[in-house]
SESE-173785 format. One record per residue (C-alpha): residue number from 1; chain; y negated, z, x. Coordinates in pm, 1 decimal. Layout:
! SESE-173785
 num chaine        v        w        u
 NUM      A        Y        Z        X
...
! end
This chain:
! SESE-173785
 num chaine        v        w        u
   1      A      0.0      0.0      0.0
   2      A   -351.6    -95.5    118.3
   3      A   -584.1    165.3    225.4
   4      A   -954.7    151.8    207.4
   5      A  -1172.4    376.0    487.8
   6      A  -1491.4    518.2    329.8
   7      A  -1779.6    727.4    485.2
   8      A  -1903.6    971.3    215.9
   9      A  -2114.3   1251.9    351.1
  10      A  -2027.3   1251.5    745.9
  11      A  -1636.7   1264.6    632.8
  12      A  -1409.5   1006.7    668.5
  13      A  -1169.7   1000.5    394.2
  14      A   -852.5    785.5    333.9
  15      A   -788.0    725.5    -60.9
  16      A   -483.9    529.5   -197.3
  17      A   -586.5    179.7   -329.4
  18      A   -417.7    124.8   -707.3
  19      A   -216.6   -181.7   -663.0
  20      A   -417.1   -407.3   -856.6
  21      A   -190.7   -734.9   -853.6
  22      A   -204.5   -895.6  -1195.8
  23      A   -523.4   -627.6  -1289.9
  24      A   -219.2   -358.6  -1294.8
  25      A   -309.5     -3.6  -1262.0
  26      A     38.2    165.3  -1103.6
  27      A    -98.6    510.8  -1195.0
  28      A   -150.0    452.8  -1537.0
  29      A    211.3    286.0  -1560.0
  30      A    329.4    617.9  -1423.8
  31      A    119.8    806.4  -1653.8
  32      A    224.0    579.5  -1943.2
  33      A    584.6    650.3  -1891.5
  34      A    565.2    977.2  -1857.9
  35      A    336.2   1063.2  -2113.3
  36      A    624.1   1123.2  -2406.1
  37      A    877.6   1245.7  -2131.4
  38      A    750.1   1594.2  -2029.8
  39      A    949.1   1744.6  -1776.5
  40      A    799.6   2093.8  -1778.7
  41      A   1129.0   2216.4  -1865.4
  42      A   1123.4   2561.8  -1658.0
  43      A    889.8   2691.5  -1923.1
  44      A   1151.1   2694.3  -2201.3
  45      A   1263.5   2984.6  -2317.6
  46      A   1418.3   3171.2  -2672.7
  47      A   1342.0   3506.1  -2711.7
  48      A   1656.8   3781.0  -2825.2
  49      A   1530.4   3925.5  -3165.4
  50      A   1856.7   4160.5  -3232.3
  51      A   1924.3   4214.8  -3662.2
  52      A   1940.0   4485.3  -3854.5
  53      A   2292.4   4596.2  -3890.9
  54      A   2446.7   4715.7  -4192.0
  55      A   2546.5   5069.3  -4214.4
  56      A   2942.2   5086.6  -4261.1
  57      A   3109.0   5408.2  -4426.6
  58      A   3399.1   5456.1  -4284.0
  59      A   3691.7   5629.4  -4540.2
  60      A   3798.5   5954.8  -4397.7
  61      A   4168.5   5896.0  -4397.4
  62      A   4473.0   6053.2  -4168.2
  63      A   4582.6   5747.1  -4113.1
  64      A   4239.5   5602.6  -4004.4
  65      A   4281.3   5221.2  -3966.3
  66      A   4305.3   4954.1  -4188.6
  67      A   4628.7   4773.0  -4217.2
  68      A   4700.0   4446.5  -4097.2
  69      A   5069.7   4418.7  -4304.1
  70      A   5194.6   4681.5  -4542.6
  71      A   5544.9   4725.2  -4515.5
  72      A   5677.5   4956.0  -4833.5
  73      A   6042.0   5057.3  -4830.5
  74      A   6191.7   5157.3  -5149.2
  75      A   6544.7   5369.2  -5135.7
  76      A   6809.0   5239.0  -5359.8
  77      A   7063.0   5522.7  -5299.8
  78      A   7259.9   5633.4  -5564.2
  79      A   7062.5   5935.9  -5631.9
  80      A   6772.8   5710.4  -5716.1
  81      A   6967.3   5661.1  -6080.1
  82      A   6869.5   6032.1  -6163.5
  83      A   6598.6   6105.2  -6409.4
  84      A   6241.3   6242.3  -6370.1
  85      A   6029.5   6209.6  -6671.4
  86      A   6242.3   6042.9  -6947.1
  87      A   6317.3   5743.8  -6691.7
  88      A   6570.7   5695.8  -6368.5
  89      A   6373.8   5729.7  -6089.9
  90      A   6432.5   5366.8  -5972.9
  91      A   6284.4   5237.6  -6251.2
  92      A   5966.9   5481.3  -6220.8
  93      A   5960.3   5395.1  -5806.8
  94      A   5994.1   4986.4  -5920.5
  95      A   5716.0   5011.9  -6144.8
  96      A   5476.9   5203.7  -5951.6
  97      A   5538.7   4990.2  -5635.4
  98      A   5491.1   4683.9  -5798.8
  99      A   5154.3   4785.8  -5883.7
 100      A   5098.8   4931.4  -5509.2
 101      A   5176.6   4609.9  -5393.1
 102      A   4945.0   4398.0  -5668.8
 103      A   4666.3   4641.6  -5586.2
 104      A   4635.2   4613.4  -5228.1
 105      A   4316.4   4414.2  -5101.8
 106      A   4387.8   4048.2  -5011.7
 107      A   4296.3   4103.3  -4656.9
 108      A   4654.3   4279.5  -4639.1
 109      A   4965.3   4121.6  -4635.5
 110      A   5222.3   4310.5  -4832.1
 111      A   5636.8   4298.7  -4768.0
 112      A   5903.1   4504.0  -4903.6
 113      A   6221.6   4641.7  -4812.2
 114      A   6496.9   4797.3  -4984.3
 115      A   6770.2   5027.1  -4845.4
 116      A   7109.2   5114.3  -4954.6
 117      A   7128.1   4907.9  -5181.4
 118      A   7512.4   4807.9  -5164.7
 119      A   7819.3   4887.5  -5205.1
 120      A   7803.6   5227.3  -5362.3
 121      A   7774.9   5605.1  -5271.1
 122      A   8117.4   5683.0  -5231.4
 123      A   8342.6   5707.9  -4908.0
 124      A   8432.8   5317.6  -4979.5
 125      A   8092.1   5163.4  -4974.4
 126      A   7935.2   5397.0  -4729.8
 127      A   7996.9   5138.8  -4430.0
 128      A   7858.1   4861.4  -4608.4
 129      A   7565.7   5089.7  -4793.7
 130      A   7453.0   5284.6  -4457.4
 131      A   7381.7   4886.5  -4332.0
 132      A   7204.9   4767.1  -4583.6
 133      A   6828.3   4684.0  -4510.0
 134      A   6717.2   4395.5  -4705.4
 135      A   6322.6   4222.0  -4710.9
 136      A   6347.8   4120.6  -5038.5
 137      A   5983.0   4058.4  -5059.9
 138      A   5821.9   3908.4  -4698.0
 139      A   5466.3   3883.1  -4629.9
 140      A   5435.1   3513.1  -4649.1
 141      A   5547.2   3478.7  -5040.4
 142      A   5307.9   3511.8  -5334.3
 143      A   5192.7   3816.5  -5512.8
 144      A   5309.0   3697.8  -5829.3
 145      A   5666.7   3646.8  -5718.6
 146      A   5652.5   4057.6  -5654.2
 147      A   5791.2   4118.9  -5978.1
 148      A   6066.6   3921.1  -5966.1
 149      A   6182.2   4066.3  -5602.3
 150      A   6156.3   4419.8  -5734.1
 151      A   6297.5   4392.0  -6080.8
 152      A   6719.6   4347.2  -5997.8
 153      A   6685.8   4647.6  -5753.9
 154      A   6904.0   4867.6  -5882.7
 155      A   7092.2   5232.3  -5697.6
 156      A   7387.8   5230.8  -5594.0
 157      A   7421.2   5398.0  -5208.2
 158      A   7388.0   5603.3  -4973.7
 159      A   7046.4   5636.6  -4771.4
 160      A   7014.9   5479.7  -4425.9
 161      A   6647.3   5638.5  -4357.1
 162      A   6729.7   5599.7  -3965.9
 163      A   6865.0   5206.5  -4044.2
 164      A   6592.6   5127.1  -4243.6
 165      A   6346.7   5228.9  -4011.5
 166      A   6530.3   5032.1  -3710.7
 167      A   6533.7   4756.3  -3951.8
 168      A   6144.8   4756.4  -4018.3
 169      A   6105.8   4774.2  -3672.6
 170      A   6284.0   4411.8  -3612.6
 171      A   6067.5   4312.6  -3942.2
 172      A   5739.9   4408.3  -3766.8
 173      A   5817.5   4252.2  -3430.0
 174      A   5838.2   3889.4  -3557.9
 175      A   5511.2   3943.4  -3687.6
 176      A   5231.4   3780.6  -3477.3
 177      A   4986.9   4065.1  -3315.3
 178      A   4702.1   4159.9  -3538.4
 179      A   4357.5   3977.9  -3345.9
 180      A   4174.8   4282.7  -3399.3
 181      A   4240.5   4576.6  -3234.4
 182      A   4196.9   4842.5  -3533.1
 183      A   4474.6   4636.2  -3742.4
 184      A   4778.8   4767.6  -3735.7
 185      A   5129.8   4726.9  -3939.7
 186      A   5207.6   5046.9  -4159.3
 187      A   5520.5   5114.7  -4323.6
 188      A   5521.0   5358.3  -4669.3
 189      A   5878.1   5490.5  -4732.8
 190      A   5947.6   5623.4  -5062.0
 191      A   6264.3   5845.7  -5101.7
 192      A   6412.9   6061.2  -5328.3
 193      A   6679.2   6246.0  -5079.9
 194      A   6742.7   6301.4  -4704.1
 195      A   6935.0   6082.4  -4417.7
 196      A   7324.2   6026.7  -4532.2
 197      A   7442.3   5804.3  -4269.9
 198      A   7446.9   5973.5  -3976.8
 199      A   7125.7   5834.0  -3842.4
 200      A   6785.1   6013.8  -3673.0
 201      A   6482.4   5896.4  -3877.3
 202      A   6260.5   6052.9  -3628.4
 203      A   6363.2   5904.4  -3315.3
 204      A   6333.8   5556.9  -3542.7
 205      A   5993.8   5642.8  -3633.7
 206      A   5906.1   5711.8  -3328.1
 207      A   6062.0   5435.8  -3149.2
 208      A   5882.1   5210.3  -3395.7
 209      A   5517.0   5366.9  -3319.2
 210      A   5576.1   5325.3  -2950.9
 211      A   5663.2   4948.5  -2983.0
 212      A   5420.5   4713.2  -2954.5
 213      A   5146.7   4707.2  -3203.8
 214      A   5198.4   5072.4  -3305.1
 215      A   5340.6   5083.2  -3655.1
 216      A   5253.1   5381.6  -3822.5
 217      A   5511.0   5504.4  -4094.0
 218      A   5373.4   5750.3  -4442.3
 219      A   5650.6   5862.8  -4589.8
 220      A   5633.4   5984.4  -4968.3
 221      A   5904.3   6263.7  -5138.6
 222      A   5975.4   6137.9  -5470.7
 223      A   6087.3   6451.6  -5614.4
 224      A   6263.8   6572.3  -5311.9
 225      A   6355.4   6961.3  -5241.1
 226      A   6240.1   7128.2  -4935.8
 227      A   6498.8   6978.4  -4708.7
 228      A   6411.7   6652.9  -4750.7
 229      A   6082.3   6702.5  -4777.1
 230      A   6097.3   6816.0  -4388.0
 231      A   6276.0   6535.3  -4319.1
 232      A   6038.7   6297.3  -4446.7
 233      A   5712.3   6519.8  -4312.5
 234      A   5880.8   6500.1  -3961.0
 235      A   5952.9   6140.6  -3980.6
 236      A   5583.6   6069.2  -4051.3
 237      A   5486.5   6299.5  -3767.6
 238      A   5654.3   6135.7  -3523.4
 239      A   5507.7   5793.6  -3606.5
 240      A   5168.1   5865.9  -3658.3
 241      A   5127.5   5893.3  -4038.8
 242      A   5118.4   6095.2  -4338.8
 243      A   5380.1   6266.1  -4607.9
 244      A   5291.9   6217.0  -4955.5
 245      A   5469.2   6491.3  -5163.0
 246      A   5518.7   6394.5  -5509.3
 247      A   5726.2   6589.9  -5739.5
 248      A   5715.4   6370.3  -6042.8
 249      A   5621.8   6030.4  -6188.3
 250      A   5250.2   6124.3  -6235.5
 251      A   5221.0   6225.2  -5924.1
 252      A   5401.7   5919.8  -5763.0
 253      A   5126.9   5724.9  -5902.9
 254      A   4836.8   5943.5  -5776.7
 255      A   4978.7   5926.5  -5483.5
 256      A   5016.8   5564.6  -5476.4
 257      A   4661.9   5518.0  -5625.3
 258      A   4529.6   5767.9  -5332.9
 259      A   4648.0   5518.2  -5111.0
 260      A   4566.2   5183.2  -5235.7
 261      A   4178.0   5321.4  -5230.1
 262      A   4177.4   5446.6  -4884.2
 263      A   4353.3   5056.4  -4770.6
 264      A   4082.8   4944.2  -4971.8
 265      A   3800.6   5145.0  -4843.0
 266      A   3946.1   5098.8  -4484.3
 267      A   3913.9   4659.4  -4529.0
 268      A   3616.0   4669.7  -4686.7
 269      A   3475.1   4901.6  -4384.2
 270      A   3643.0   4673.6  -4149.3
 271      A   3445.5   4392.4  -4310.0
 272      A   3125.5   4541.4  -4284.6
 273      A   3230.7   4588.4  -3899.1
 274      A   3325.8   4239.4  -3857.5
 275      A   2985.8   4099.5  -4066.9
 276      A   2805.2   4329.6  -3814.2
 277      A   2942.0   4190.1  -3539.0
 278      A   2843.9   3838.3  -3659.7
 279      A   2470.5   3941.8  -3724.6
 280      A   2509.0   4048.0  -3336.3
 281      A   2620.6   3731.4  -3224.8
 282      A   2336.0   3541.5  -3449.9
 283      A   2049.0   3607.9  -3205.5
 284      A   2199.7   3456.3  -2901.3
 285      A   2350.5   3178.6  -3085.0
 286      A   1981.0   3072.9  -3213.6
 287      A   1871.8   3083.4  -2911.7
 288      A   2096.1   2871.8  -2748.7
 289      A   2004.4   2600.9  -2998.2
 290      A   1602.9   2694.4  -2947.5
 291      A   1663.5   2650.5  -2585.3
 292      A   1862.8   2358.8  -2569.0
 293      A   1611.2   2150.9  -2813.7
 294      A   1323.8   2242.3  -2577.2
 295      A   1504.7   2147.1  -2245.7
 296      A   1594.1   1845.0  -2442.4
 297      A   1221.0   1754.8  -2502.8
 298      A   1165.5   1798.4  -2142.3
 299      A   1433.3   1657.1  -1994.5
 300      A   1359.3   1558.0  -1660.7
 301      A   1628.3   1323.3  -1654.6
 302      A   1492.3   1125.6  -1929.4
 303      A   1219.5   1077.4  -1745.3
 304      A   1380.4    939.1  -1420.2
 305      A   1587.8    703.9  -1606.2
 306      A   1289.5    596.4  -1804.8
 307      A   1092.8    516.1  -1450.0
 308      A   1407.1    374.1  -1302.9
 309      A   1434.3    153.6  -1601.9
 310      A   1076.9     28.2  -1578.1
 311      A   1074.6    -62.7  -1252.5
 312      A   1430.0   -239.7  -1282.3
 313      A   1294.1   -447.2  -1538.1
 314      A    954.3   -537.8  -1357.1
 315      A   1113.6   -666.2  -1081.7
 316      A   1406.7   -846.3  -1285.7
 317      A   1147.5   -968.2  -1504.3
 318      A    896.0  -1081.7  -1226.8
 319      A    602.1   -921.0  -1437.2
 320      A    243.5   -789.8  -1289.5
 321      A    431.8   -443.8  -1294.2
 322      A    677.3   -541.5  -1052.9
 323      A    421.3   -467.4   -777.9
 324      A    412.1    -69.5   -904.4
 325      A    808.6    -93.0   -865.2
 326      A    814.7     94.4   -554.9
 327      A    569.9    374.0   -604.5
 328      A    794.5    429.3  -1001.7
 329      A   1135.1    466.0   -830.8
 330      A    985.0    710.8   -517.9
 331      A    846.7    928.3   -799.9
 332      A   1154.0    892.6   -961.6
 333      A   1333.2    978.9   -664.7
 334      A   1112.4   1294.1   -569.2
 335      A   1150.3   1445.3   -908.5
 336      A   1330.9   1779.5   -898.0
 337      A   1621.5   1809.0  -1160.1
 338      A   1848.6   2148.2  -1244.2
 339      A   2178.5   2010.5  -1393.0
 340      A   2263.0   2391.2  -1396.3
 341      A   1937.4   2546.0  -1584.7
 342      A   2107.1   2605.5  -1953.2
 343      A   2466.6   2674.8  -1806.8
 344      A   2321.4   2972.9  -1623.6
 345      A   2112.5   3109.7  -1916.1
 346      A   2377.2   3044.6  -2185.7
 347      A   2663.5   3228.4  -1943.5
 348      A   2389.8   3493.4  -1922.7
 349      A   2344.7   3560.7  -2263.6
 350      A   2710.5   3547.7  -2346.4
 351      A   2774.3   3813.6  -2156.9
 352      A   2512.6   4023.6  -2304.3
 353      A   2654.1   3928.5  -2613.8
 354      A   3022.4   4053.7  -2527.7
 355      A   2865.8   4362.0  -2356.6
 356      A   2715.5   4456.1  -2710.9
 357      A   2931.2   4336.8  -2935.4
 358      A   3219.5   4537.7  -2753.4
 359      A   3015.5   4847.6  -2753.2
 360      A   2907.6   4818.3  -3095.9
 361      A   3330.2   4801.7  -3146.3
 362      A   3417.0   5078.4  -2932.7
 363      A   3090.8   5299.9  -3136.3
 364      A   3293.4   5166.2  -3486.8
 365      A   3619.3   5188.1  -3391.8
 366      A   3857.2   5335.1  -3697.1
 367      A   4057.2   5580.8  -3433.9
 368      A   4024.8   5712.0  -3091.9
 369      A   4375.5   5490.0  -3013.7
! end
């Protein structure tokens, strides 16, 4: 590029000469191009504006998580055919656990399981009773087909509490692992009478908290004397739960009732949790958008390929512009670009995302577990 010498005040100065082939004024080719391509792209930023959470009441409960599958285990012994209230006590337990079962939320996956339900509760069927452990009911079928599972129950053997247990255990670990880490499998095990088959219901119960996803186990006495009763309190002990006494039909029900509100109270807490957790997430994820629509608008490389372009086509084209070619592509050139600006931001903010959406999980959690 020419240079012209001038003598301005005792100085001698040396200013750039606009290439002026064809009347063409380079800078304001440059300036042209770059006047809808701003490149100030360092200035963009999103501010954090965290939401207002939700408060979530958690249901004071012994078992204190909500349930990922509910597992309810109805004995079918033979003892099961006595009476309690003007009805067998199978046909009280069948009634009341269909509408356990219909009542639970939606978020919970409901299965059930009968026990000793064949041969019979003499010597001769005792083998074939004390294995018996049957889903009848599994978590994948329809509500509405409940009815139908539950109604040819009928009692007829011995009771296999320790077989039953072992057998929810194998039920629970084909189940896939809950994704959140307060869900949990429980099992509720109603019974009218104690272990007959030679099993230990504790060590079962027990066994099947310590496996995997723990797997708490409630048991509930349905009109049960004081030895049973012990059996069924220590079975729940040693897996984590609860024993429901109930001594009669109308109390079978409370119970059940009792329980289906605390599930309930527990998912809709865990909701509130979860929508919390999204509201915590929001921020960052707006601003991820905000910032990458503002380093879009100033996009440096946009503005390189737009000089690169122009000075390609000049020169292919043979126009008066051709002669600012050189001076478009060194600018071009010289322009400073940051292929790495949002990745470092967005990796930034994702981690202070994590950081407080685990603590805000760890301040909610439904147990200390």
């Amino acid at each position: 590029m020419r240079s012209l010498v001038v003598w301005a005040a005792g100085v001698l100065m040396a200013v750039p000469v606009v290439a002026q082939e064809g009347s063409v004024d380079c800078q304001a080719v440059l300036d042209a191009v770059l006047a809808d391509r701003p490149t100030d792209y360092r200035s963009c930023a999103a501010e954090i504006v965290p939401a207002e959470l939700r408060r979530c009441e958690a249901q004071e409960t012994a078992g204190g998580r909500p349930s990922s599958h509910i597992l309810l285990a109805i004995d079918a012994s033979g003892s099961m055919a006595g009476r309690v209230g003007g009805e067998t006590k199978m046909a009280a337990a069948k009634r009341e656990a269909l509408g356990f079962l219909r009542d639970m939320p939606q978020e919970v996956s409901v299965g059930l399981v009968v026990y000793g339900h064949k041969g019979n509760n003499e010597d001769s069927g005792k083998a074939e009773s004390c294995a018996a452990s049957e889903l009848v009911h599994g978590f994948d079928a329809p509500r509405s087909a409940l009815e139908a599972s539950i109604a040819t129950l009928e009692p007829v053997g011995w009771t296999p509490l320790g077989g039953v247990l072992a057998y929810s255990g194998e039920v629970v670990a084909g189940l896939e692992p809950p994704k959140e880490g307060d869900l949990a499998p429980v099992v509720y095990l109603i019974s009218d009478g104690e272990e007959t088959c030679d099993g230990d219901p504790a060590a079962q119960a027990a066994a099947l908290y310590e496996a995997g996803v723990r797997t708490r186990v409630n048991t509930i006495g349905f009109d049960v004397d004081a030895e049973t009763a012990a059996q069924l309190e220590a079975i729940a002990e040693a897996a984590g739960g609860v024993y429901y006494p109930a001594a009669d039909v109308a109390a079978l029900r409370r119970q059940l009732d009792a329980i289906t509100a605390a599930e309930a109270s527990l998912a809709r807490y865990r909701n509130c949790v979860n929508a919390n957790l999204g509201r915590i997430a929001a921020p960052y994820h707006d601003a991820r958008i905000a910032l990458a629509g503002c380093y879009a608008r100033n996009d440096p490389m946009k503005a390189k390929s737009a000089l690169m372009n122009r000075a390609r086509k000049a020169e292919r084209d043979a126009t008066p512009e051709a002669a600012c070619a050189e001076m478009l592509t060194a600018h071009a050139l010289a322009m400073e670009l940051d292929g790495g600006f949002l990745n470092r931001q967005f990796k930034a903010w994702g981690e202070e995302a994590k950081a407080r959406m685990e603590a805000y999980r760890e301040e909610m959690r439904l147990d200390a577990e």
